[in-house]
N, C-alpha and C positions, 0 to 999 in steps of 0.2 A: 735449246736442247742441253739436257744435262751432261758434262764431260765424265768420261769412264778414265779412272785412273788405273793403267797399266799395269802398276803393280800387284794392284788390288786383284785385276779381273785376273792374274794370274794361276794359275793352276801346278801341281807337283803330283806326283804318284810315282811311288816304289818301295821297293822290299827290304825290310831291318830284320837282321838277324841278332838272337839276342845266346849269346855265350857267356858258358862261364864255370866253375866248378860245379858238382853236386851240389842242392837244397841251399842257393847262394838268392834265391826268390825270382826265379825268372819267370816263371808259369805265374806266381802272384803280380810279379810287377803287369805280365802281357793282361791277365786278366782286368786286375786294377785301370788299366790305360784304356781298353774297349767298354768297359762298365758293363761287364759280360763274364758269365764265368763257363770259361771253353776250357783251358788248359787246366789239367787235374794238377792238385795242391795235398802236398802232403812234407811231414814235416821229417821226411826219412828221405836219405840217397837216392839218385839214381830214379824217380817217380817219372819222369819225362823219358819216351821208348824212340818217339816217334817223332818230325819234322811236323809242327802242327802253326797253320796259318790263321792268324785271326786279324780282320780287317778293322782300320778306324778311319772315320772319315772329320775331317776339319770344314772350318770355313775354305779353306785354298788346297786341300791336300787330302789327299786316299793312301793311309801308307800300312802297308802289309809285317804285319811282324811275324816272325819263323822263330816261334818255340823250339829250341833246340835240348834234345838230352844234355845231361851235365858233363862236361869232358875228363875223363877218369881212365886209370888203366883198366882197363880190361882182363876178368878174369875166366868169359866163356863168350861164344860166340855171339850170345847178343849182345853182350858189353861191348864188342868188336862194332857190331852191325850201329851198333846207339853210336862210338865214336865218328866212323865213320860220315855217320848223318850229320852229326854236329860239324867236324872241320870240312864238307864237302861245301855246307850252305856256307861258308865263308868266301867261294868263290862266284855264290848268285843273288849278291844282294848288293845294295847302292849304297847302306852304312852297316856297319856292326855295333852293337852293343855288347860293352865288355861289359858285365855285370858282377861285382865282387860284395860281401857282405865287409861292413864295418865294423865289425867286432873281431874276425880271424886275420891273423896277420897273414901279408903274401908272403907266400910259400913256392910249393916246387912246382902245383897244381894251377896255381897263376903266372909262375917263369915258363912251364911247359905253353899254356896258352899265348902268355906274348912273344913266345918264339915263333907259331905258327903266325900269327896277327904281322910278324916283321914280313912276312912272305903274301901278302894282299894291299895290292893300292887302295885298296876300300879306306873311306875315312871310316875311325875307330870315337865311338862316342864311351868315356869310364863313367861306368852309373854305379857311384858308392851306394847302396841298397843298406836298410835294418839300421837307420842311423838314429830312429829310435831310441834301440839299445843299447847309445852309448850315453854313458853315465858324465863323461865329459867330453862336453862338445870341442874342447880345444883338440883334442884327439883329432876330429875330423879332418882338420888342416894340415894337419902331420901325415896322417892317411895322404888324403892328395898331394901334396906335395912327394911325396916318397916314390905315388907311383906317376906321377908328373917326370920324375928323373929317370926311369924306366923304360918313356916309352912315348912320343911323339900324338897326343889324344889329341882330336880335332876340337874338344871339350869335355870337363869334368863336371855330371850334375850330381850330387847328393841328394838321394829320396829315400823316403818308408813308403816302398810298396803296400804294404799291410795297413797305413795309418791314410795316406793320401787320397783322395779322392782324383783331385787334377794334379798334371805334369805340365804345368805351361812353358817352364824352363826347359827342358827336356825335347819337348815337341817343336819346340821351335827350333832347339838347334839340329834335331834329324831331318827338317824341313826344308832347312837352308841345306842341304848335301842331296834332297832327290832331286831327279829330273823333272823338267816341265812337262805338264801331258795330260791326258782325259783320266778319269776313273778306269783303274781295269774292271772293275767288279758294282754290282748294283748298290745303292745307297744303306740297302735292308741288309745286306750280305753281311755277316761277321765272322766267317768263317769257310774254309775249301771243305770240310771234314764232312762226313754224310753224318747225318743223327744218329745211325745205325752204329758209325766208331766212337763220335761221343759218350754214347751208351754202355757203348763196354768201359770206355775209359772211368764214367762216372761208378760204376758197379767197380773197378778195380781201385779205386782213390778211397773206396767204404773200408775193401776190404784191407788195403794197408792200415787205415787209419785206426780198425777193431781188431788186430791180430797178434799175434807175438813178433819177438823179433825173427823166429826163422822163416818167416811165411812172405815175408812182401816180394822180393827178389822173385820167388819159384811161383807167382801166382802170372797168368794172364787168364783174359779175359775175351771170349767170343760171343758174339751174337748170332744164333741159329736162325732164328724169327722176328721179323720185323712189320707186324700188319697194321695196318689200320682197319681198325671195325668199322668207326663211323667218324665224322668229324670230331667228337667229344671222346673218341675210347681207341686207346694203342696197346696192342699185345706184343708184349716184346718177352722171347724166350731165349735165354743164355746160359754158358755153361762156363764154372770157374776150373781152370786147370790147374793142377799143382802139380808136384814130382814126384812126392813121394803118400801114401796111405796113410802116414803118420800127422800129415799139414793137412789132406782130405776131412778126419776127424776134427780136427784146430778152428778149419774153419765154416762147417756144418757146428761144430758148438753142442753143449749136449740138449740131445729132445732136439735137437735141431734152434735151436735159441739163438744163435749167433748168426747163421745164415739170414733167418728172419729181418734180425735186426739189420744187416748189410742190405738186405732188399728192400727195409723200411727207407732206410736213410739216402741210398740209392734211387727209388722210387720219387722220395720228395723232388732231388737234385732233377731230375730226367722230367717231371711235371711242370719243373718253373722251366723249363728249355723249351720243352713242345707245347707249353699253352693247354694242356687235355690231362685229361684221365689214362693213369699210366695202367697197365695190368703185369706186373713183373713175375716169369718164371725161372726161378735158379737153380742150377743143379752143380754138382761139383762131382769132377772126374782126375783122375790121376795118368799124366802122360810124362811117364818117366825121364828125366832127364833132359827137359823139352829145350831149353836153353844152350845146349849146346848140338843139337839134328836142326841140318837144315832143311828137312822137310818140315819138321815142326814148327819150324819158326819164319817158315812161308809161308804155310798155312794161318799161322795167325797176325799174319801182316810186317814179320819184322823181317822182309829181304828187300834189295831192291829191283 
């Protein structure tokens, strides 16, 4: 009989939070690491609202990562609800990921975060992220090193989320910090989110990405309708909110051309996720001020 080595047949599963400032690549890096594209990407602030879980599963391990918003001050109440989300998943997870970009020196934005980070026994993984675009690589060492003196890291791995395919450094060392244990989740799973919030999320990543600068911030995104017709055809009916009449027009487009185009691009994204034929309806409505009512911002998902 062949012998089972112990190590081997070993198992791990648990929850990584991944922190860090504004559009520092966290939603790229979680996407990148599941080979799955869940968390919406955009190359503007503040794009992540919401605590969003996407699962990967290894040869010995199942470990959950918790997309977190970017940790910033807050200038209206969902800026508050987004921080909130971000520092609370710092006390329900088995490692953290600081995630900082290589290019922007630390600042007050990264001293604010490892002041909270000194207040969690969690081990802290530094993922120097976008090291791509440094023009010189001696930089890099400098970087580590600097926040090496900062701040007690269980591990420092350098990646381009955007360039990498695999994290083998990486993965290993979040693996060696979870716990022993079965899968929480089925093998197929990559994700907690219903299709239904994917959906908006992808129809709202269109619209930052096609719009001017006063428009990303005051936009969310609902799903009224969610059917299936048939195995091959989904009718999904959603409505884009704004705050003001003026971003209403911005992003209908004129003759309506730009909504179109968000539905087209949107439509694609939401066809590779559910495997079928999408049927997208959009409509765009103005609810004043919606960012700072907290009925409003119950309603579209951002209370807890």
């Amino acid at each position: 009989m062949k012998k089972v080595n112990n190590e081997e047949a070993k198992h791990y599963a648990g929850f990584v939070a991944m922190v860090g400032r504004p559009n520092v690549g966290k939603s790229t890096l979680t996407n990148s690491l599941i080979g799955e594209k869940i968390a919406i990407m955009s190359d503007r602030p503040q794009t992540t609202r919401n605590k969003i879980m996407c699962i990967m599963n290894t040869d010995n391990a199942q470990i959950m990562f918790l997309d977190t918003p970017g940790i910033h001050k807050p200038q209206h109440k969902l800026g508050e609800y987004m921080v909130r989300t971000a520092e609370s998943t710092l006390q329900e997870v088995d490692v953290v990921l600081f995630v900082v970009d290589a290019t922007e020196k630390c600042g007050a934005g990264e001293d604010y975060i490892l002041n909270l980070l000194q207040k969690v026994k969690t081990p802290v993984i530094l993922v120097v992220n976008k090291i791509d675009k440094l023009a010189d690589k001696q930089k890099l060492f400098q970087i580590m090193e600097g926040y090496n003196k900062l701040y007690k890291f269980a591990a420092i791995v350098p990646v381009s989320a955007l360039n990498d395919s695999e994290f083998p450094g990486l993965v290993q060392e979040i693996t060696k910090h979870l716990p022993e244990g079965p899968a929480y989740f089925p093998e197929d799973m990559i994700t907690d989110q219903p299709e239904r919030v994917i959906a908006a999320e992808m129809i709202r990543e269109k619209v930052l990405r096609l719009t001017r600068d006063e428009i990303p911030h005051s936009v969310a995104v609902e799903v009224d309708e969610f059917k299936e017709r048939d195995e091959e055809n989904v009718y999904i009916r959603a409505t884009i909110f704004v705050e003001r009449e003026s971003q209403k027009g911005i992003v209908i487009g004129a003759k309506g051309s730009l909504l179109k185009k968000i539905g087209q691009q949107a439509r694609a994204d939401i066809e590779n996720l559910l495997y079928c034929k999408v049927f997208l309806d959009l409509w765009v409505k103005v609810k004043a001020d919606w960012r700072n009512k907290d009925k409003a911002l119950k309603q579209l998902g951002y209370k807890e």
